[in-house]
N, C-alpha and C positions, 0 to 999 in steps of 0.2 A: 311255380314248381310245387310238385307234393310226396308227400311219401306215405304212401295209401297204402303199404305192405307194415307198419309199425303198430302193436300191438301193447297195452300197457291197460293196466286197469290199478283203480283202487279200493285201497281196502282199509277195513274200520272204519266206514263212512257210519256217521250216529248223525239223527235228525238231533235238534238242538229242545235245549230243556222244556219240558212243556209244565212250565210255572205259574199259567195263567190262571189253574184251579186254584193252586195255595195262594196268589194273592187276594183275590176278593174285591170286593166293592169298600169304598169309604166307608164307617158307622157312626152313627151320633147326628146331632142335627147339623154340629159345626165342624163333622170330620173331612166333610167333600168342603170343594170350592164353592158353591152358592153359600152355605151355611157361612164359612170363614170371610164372604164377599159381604151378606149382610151384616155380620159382626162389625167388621170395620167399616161399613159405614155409617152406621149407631156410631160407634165413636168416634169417628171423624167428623160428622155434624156435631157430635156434641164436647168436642174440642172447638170448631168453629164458632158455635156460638158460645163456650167459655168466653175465647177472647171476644167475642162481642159485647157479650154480657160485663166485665168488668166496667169497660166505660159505660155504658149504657147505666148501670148503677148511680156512678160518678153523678153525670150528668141529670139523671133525677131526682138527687140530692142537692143538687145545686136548684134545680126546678122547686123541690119542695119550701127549702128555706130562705127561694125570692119570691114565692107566692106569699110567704108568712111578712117577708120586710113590705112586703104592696101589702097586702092587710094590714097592715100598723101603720104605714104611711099614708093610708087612706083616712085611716082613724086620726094617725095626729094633726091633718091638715083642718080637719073637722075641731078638733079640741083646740088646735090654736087661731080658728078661729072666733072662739068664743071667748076671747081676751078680754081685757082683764078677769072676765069671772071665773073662779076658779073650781074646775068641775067636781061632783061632790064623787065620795066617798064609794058610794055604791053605784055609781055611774062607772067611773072608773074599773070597778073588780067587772060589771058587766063586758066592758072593753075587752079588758081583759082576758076574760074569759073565752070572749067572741072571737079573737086574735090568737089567741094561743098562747098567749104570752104571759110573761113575769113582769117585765116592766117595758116600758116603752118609752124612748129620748128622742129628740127631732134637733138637729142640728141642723142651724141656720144661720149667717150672717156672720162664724164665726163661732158661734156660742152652743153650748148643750143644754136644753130644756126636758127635767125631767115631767112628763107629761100623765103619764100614769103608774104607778107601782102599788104592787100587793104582796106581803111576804119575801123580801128583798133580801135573796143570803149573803152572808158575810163574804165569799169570795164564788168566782167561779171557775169551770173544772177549764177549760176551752174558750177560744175566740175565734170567731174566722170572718177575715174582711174580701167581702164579694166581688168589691170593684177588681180586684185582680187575682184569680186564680188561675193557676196551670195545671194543664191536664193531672201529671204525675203528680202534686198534689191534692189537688181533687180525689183520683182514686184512693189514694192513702187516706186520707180520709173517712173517704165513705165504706172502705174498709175496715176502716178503725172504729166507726160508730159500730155495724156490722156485730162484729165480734166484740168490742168490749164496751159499747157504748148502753144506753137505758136509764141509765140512774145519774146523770152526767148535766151538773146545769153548765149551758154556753150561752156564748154572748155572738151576737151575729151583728153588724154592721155594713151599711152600703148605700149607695146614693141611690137618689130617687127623682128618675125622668130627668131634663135636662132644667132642672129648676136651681143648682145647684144646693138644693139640701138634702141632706144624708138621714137615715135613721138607722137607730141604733136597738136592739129588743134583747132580751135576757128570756130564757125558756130551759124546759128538763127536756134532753132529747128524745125521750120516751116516745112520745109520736114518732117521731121522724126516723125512730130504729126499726118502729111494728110500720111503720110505712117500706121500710126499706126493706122487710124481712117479705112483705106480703109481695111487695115486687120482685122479688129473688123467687118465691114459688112459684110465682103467674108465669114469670119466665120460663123453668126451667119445666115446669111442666107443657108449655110452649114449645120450649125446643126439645123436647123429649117427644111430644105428639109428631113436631117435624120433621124428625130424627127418621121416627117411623115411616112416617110417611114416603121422606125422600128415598129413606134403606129400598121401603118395597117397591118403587117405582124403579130406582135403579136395578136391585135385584131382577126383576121381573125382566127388564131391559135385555142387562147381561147377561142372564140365565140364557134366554132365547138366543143373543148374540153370540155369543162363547162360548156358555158352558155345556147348552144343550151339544153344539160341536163335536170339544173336545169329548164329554162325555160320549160320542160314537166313536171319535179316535178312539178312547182306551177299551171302548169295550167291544171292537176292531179287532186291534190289539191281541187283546185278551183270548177271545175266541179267535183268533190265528192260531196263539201261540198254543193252545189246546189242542188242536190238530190242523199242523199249516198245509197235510196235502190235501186238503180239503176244498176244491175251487171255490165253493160255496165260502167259505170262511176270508176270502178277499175283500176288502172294502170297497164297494161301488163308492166313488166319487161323486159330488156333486157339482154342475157348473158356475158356482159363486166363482168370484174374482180375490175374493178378499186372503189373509195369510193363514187363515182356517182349512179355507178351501181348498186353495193351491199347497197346505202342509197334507191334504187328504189326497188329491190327487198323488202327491210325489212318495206317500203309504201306499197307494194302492199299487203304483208302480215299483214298489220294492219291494213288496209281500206278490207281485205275483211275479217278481226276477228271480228272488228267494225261492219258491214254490216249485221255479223251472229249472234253477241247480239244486233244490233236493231230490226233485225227481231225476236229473241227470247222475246224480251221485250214485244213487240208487241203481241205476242200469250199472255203472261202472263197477258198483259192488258185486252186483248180479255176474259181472261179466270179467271183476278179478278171480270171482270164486270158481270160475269158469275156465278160466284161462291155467288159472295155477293148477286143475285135474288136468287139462290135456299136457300142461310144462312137464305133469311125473310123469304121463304114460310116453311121451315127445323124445325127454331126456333116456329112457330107457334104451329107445328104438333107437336115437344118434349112435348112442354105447356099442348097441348091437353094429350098426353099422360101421362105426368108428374100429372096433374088434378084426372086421371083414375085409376093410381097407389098408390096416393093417398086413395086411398077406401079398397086395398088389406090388410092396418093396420088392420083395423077392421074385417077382414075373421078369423074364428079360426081355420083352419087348420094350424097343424102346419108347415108341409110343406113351405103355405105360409107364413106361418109366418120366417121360416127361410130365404128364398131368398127375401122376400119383400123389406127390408132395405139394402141388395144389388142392388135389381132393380131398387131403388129411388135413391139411390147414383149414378149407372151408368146416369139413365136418366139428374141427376143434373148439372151430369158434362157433359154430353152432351150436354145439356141447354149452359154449360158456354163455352163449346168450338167453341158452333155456335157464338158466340158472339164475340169469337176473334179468329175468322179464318182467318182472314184477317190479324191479329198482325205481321206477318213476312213480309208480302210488307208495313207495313207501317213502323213509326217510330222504335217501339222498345216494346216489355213486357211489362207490367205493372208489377214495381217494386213487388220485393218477400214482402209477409206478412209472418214474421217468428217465427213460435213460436216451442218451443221442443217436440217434437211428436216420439212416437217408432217407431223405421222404420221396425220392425217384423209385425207389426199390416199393414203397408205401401205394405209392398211384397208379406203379404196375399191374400191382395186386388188386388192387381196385378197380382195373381196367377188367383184368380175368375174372373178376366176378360178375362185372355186370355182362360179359358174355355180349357184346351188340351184336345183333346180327350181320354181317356185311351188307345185304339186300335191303337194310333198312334204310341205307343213305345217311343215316349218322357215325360224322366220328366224332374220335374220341382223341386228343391233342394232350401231350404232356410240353408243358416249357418248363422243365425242373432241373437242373445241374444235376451231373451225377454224384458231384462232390457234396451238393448243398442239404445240411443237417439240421435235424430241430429235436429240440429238450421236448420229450412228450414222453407218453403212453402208449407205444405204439398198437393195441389194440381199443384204446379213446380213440385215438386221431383216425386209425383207420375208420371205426365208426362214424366219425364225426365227416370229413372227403366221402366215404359209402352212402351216410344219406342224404347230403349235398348231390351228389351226382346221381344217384337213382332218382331221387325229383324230377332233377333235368331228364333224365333219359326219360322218365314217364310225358312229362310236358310234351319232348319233342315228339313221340309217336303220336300224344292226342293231335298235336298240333300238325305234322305230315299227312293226318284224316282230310283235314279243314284247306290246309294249303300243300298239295305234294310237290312245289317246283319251288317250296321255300331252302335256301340251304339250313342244314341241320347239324350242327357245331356242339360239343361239348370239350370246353379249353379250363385244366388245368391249370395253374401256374405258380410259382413258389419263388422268393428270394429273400434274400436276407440284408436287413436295415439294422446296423450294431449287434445290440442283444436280440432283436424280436424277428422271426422269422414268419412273412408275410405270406397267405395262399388266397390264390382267387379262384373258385369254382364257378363260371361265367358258361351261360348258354344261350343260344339265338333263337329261344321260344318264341312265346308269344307276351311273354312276360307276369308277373305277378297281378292279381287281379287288388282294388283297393280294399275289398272288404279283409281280405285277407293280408293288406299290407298293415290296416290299420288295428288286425292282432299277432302281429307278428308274433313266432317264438311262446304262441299262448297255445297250450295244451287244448284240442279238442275244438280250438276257433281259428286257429290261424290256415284252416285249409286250404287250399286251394282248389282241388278236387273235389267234385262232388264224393261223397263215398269215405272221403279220405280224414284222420282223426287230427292233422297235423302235430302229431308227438315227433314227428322226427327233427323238425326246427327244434322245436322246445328239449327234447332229449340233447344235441347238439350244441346246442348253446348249454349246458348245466355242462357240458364235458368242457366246452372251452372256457369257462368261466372258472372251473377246477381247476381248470392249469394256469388262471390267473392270464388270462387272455379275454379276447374279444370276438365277437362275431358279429358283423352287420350285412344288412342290403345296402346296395351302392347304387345311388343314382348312375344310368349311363343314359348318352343321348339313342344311340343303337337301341332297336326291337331286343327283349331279351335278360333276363334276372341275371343279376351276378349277386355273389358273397362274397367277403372279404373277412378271413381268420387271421388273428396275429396274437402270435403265442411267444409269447419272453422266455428265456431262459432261465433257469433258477437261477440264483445269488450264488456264489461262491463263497463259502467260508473261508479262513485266512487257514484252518488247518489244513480243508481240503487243497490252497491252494500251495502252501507248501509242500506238503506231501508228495501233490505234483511235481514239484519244480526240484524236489531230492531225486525221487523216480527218474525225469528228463533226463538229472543231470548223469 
């Protein structure tokens, strides 16, 4: 069903902010993503190899001061064996000197032999025994030499090969700290060259991967938002698989959805500003008429006299609809005025309006009590039964074209469950088609008819939903659309309700 006679437009439709000049592009090297991508991989390598570098330290410290115990152990194995004779003076300072050392011990059997010494200080600053270190001490250490060490004499001790004898040496850690120092810049200029290196391989990587991408997203984007009735200004897709891709394809299909409700907005604008000139010159000519109708009371024919106060009601309500044709582009209805009215009395009138022809082969069916009442608006509800059944009545003639030996039925029906009083608007069309089921009650999609705006679902349902009711499609197995309204009656207050019950009594 459709109601292809309903007219509504809107108004103050404004394309949306066009921001895309005053934002701009990134500035600075590290104001875009690539710039901020290579930054943090510079310092992410060079937090990486931080903690690399820490042990690595450690353990060439440990390297440096067991190559010094093998050079003195080499030495003492040479001097003791040259026992008894005891090696001279300037032999010894050359040892010494050769080795790195202050003095050199060889423990063996038990016993310590001092083996060579030259300038032997009274104490020393440091000791560290090699046979057993751990890591975390190790690194304290050689962070200790690092920063405070230089001028510092120590004493080193540790075994030597599986002979079991140990040696023992005295030295200034002066060496061992410009060792440790020259190792800390080889490094660090190391991983600062790597740093680079990896930053711009990644960069280059992801640039291409991602950022080249999004960098089309925004500036898609951007130049949409500039001017989005612009087809040209859509983003062509490209057919990658990846989340770039398919985020560009589901851009391109919302900038061109976008694009086909602004330009539908844009008709509708065209076509409230259109509407609302003929609504003054419309409203005039009713008045006029409405004036003319007025005179037909007084005819005594009865004839007129029977359709006159139909003729005056239609034109009244013509009057009132020119008046708020416009209510669905703008805010909203103007709240239901409700009072208890027959709804047989209601579908009558709705019967005489739609005027069927008898030669159509369509009727028109009330199953409504004459007693049975419902809480409304009586000129909502009429609306709301009005374009329910013009629908139908339009369906069944398209459809009498296609099939003339179908019967053609339009059945009213109304009862009342407690508070809520129930009506079914039911026809033996050809039924609702699914593109149209699947917008039901949607403004300008839910048609049915070619041609047709479907405002009259959608106007319909805002009036039953006013009155704190319902409207739906009802599955039926039968050829044919039904609707089913159910409208509650207001609450009763306890003043109104005594009021009553003084009044009764």
């Amino acid at each position: 069903m459709e109601n292809g006679q309903d007219v509504s437009a809107a108004e103050g439709v404004k394309a949306p902010p066009r921001a895309g000049s005053g934002l701009g592009r990134p500035t600075g090297i590290f104001g875009g993503l690539s710039g901020k991508l290579l930054l943090l991989t510079i310092v992410f390598v060079m937090f990486a190899e931080v903690l690399i570098f820490v042990p690595s330290v450690a353990n060439m410290r440990l390297r440096w001061l067991q190559g010094r115990l093998n050079t003195a152990a080499a030495a003492a194995i040479v001097i003791d064996g040259l026992q008894p004779v005891e090696l001279p003076r300037a032999l010894q300072r050359e040892t010494l000197m050769a080795t790195g050392t202050r003095a050199i011990v060889l423990r063996k059997d038990g016993t310590s032999r001092l083996l060579a010494a030259a300038e032997m200080p009274s104490s020393v600053d440091d000791q560290y025994d090699l046979s057993d270190v751990s890591m975390l001490t190790s690194i304290r250490d050689a962070m200790d030499t690092i920063l405070f060490g230089g001028d510092r004499i120590i004493r080193v001790f540790g075994p030597f090969g599986d002979s079991g004898m140990g040696v023992e040496v005295v030295l200034k850690d002066t060496s061992l700290r410009d060792a440790l120092l020259l190792y800390s810049r080889n490094v660090f200029l190391m991983s600062l060259l790597l740093s680079f290196v990896t930053a711009t391989l990644i960069f280059f990587a992801i640039n291409r991967i991602m950022i080249r991408p999004i960098r089309r997203l925004t500036d898609s984007m951007q130049a949409y938002s500039d001017d989005p009735e612009d087809p040209r200004r859509v983003l062509v897709p490209d057919g990658g698989r990846d989340e770039l891709s398919v985020a560009g394809r589901h851009l391109a299909s919302m900038q061109a959805q976008l694009q086909k409700t602004l330009k539908q907005q844009k008709n509708l604008a065209a076509l409230g500003l259109a509407v609302s000139k003929i609504n003054h010159d419309m409203r005039n000519i009713l008045a006029s008429a409405q004036l003319m109708s007025d005179r037909l009371v007084d005819v005594d024919d009865p004839m007129v006299k029977r359709f006159a106060p139909k003729l005056l009601r239609t034109i009244d309500r013509a009057v009132g609809y020119t008046t708020e044709v416009l209510s669905y582009g703008q805010a909203s209805e103007s709240a239901p005025r409700r009072r208890r009215l027959r709804l047989r009395d209601l579908t009558e009138e709705v019967r005489d309006i739609l005027a069927i022809d008898p030669e159509s082969g369509i009727e028109f069916i009330e199953q409504v009590s004459r007693d049975l009442e419902v809480d409304a608006d009586s000129e909502q509800l009429f609306r709301i039964i009005h374009n329910l059944c013009r629908n139908a009545l339009q369906a069944l003639v398209a459809f009498r074209e296609s099939d003339p030996d179908s019967t053609l039925r339009i059945t009213v029906s109304g009862h009342r469950i407690g508070s809520v009083v129930s009506i079914t608007v039911d026809d033996t069309g050809p039924g609702m088609p699914q593109k149209a089921r699947e917008n039901l009650f949607t403004a300008f999609r839910g048609s049915a008819r070619s041609g047709g705006t479907g405002l009259g679902l959608a106007i319909a349902r805002e009036l039953v939903l006013a009155h704190g009711g319902t409207i739906a499609l009802v599955e039926k197995p039968a050829a044919g659309t039904q609707f089913r309204i159910e409208i509650p009656d207001r609450p009763v207050s306890l003043d109104d309700y005594r009021s009553r019950t003084v009044h009764e009594s």
